[in-house]
N, C-alpha and C positions, 0 to 999 in steps of 0.2 A: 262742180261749183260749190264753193263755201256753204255753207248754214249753220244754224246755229246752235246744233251737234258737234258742231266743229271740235274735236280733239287738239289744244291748243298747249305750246311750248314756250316758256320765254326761254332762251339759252342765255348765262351771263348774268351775274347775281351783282354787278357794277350800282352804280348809281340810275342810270337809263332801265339797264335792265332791272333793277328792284324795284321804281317808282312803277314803270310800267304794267311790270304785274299786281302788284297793292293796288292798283288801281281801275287793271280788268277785276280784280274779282271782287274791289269794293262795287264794282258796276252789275254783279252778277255773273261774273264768267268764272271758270276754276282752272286757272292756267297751272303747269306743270314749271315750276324753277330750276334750273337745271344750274346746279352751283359747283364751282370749283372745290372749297374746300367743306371738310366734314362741319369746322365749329358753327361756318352758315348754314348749312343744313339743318344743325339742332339747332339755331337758333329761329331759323324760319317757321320749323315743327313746332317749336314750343312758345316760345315766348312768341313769336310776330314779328316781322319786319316794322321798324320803327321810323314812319316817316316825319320830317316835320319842314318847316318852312313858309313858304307864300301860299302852301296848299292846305296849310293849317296839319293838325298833328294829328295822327291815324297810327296806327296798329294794329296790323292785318298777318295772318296767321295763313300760309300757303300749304300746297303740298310740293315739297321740296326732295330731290335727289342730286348727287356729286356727280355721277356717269350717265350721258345720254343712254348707254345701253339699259337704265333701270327706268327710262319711261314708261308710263302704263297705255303701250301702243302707242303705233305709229299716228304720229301729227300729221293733222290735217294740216295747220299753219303754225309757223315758227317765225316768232321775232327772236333775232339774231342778233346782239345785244351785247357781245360781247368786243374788247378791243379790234380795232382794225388789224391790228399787225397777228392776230389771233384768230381771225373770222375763217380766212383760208383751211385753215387746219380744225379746227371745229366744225367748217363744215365737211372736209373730207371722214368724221368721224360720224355724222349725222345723218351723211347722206344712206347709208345701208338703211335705217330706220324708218323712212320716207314712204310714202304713195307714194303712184304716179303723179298723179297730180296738188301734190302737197305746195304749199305755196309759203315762201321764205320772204319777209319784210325782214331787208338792212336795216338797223338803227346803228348805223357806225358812224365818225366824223371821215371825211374827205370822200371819195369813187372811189368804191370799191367793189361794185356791183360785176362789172367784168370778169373778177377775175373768180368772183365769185358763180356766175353763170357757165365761167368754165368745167368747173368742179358740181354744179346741182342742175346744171341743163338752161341757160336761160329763160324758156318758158314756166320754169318754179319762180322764178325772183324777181321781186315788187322792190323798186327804189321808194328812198322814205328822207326825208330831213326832221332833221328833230331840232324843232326851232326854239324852246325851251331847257334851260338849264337845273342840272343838281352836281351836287357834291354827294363823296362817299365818307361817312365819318368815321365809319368803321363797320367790322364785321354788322351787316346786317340793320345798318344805319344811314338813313342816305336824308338827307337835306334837301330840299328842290329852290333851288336861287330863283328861278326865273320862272313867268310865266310866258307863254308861246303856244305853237302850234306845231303840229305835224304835217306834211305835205307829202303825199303820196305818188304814185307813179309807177306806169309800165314799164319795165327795165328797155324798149325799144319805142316810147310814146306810143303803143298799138292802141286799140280798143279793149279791155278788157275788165270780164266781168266781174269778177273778185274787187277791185275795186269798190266800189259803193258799200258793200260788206265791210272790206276792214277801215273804209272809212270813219263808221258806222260804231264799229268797236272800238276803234281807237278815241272817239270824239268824248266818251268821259275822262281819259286821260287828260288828251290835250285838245282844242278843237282841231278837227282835220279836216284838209281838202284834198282835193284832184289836181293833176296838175297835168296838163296837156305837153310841157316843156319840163320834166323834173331832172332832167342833167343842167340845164340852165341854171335850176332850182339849187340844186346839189354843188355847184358850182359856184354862185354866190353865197353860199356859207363857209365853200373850199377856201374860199379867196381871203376873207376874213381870218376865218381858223390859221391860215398860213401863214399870215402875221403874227397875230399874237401869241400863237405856239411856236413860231420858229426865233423870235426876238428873244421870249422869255427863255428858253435853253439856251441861244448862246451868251445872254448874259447874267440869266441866275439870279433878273430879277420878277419883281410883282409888277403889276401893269402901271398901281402908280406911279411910280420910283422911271417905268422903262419908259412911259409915254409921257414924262415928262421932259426928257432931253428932246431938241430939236433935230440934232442928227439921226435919232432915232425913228420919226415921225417921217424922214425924210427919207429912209430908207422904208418905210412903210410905206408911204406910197408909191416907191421904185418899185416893192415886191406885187402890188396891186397891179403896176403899169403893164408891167411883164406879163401878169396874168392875164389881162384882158386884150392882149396880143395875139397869144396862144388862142384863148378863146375866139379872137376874131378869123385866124386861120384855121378852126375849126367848122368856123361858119356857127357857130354858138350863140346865142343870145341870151346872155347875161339876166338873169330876173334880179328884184329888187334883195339886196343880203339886210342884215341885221334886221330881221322882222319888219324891213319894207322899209328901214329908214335911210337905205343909201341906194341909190342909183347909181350904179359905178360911171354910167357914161357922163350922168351932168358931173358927178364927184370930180373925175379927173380930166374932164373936159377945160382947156384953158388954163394958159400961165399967165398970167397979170397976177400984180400982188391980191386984190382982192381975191380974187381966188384961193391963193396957195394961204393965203390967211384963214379964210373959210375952211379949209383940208385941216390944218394944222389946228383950229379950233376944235373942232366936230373929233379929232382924234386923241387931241389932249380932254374931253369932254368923257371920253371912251375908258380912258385909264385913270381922271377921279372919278371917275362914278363907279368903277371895279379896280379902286386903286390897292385895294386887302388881297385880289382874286392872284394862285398863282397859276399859270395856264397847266392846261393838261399835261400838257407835254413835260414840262418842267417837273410837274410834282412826279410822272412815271419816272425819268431821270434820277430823281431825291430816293423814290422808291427800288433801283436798281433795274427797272426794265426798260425796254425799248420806247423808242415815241413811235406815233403817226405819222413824221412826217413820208417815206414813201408814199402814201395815198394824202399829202397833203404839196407842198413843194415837189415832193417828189413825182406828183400826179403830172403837176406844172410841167416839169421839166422834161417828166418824157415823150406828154403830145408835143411838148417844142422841137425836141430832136425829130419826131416822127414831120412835123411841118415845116423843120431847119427853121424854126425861130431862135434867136437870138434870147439866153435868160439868165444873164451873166450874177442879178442879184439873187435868183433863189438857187439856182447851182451851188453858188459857196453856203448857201445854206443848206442846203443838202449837204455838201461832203464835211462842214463843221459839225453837222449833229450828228453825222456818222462818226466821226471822233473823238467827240464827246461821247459818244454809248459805249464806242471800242475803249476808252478810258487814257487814251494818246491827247485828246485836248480839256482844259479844264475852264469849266462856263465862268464866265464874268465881262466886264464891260470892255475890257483891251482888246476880244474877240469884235468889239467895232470899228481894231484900226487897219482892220485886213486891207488890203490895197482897192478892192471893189470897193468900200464902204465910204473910200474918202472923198470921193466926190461928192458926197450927199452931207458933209460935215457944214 
């Protein structure tokens, strides 16, 4: 069981992963950063990690190394912090280093916990939403947009005692709870992320500019529809996404105009209030690496296959971002005259 000895890892010098640790050890904990390249390193060592934003501006000074292999012993607990499309392989690098009973919180966008329980044992691995936002500005510089929480969870809902612990730790970061359903949890934030990362790569734009077309809004809510399909042949129960302020069942419950008025406000509302913001996915894209989507649409799509659901609108989005990465399609807005898209014009 955890305490407060705990030998602790944040893996992932990202935006998630550097806020998170500046902010165990402004709390008193001396987490270990574990960073891809050398110039974050010396910049962690020496100068600090530079945070600033809605959390106010901090400069926090870690003990930082590039290779898991130069930890100072084996972690007790590791947040895992690093890209999804990353986490896999990272943690086959990680795992030799481990206890037995070492215990691994995801901080990734979309489910990913599975494939990662294959690879660390499922009983290591603590699912996690991170319901709070940052940006990366550069080496060793990270913004935090948003403020939120974290919600925790037994990778199979069990009983478990580690819980309450990294509750506990996590809550000067962001506040944190428990969460009895956190695939639910994990889920309603998938659903979300799955729009506005898979919209903004195939059209290359910012949320203002995308979510103010109506067509586009329309196929937003097609990708949601879809999703909560899947989810219902899963026998899933949807919790509330955006920090509790959409219930996907009243959201999409009902076509009458007031309704679809309703949807299309609360969505255009979404992209001016983050009309500067460009999605994650998009800027990896801009940067030359891969997206999320696999553990994002691509999550959607293969519980649909696995329950022969029907998901004709994030399918094409899956195999568009796959060629847009392969560098065979090029993102812009004519990628919304695909033949799926046009019923929704």
């Amino acid at each position: 069981m955890l305490n407060r000895n705990a030998r602790t890892a944040v893996i992932g010098a990202g935006a998630i992963g550097g806020v998170t640790a500046a902010f165990l050890k402004i709390a008193g904990w001396n987490p270990q950063l574990v960073c891809k390249h050398q110039q974050i390193v010396d910049r962690v060592t020496s100068k600090g990690l530079l945070i600033t934003g809605v959390r106010g501006n901090h400069v926090v000074s870690l003990d930082a190394v590039r290779n898991i292999s130069e930890l100072s012993g084996s972690p007790d607990l590791v947040f895992l912090a690093t890209k999804a499309t990353d986490c896999v392989q990272a943690a086959r690098e990680f795992e030799p280093y481990l206890k037995k009973d070492s215990v691994i919180v995801s901080l990734q966008n979309g489910i990913c916990e599975d494939d990662l329980g294959a690879v660390l044992g499922r009983e290591r691995v603590m699912r996690c939403v991170v319901g709070w936002g940052a940006s990366l500005l550069g080496p060793g510089k990270m913004e935090v947009t948003s403020k939120g929480e974290f919600v925790i969870g037994n990778i199979d809902n069990r009983a478990d005692e580690n819980l309450p612990f990294v509750r506990d730790m996590l809550d000067p970061v962001a506040p944190a709870r428990i969460s009895e359903n956190i695939v639910g949890e994990l889920y309603a934030k998938l659903i979300i992320n799955a729009c506005i990362n898979s919209l903004g790569v195939i059209t290359g734009q910012r949320l203002g500019k995308l979510l103010a077309g109506r067509k586009v809004r329309n196929i937003f809510v097609a990708l949601m529809q879809e999703a909560m399909a899947v989810a219902d042949n899963m026998g899933l129960k949807v919790e509330k996404g955006a920090g509790g302020r959409i219930d996907y069942y009243e959201f999409l419950g009902g076509n009458g105009f007031l309704k679809n008025f309703k949807r299309h406000l609360f969505i255009r509302a979404i992209g001016f209030r983050y009309r500067r913001i460009k999605s994650s996915s998009l800027q990896s894209i801009e940067r030359g690496r891969r997206t999320e989507v696999g553990y994002l649409n691509g999550y959607i799509v293969g519980q649909a296959q696995k329950k022969q659901v029907d998901t004709p609108v994030n399918s094409v989005v899956v195999e568009m971002i796959r060629q847009i990465e392969a560098g065979t399609r090029k993102m812009g807005p004519e990628n919304l005259n695909d033949p799926v898209f046009n019923r929704y014009s």
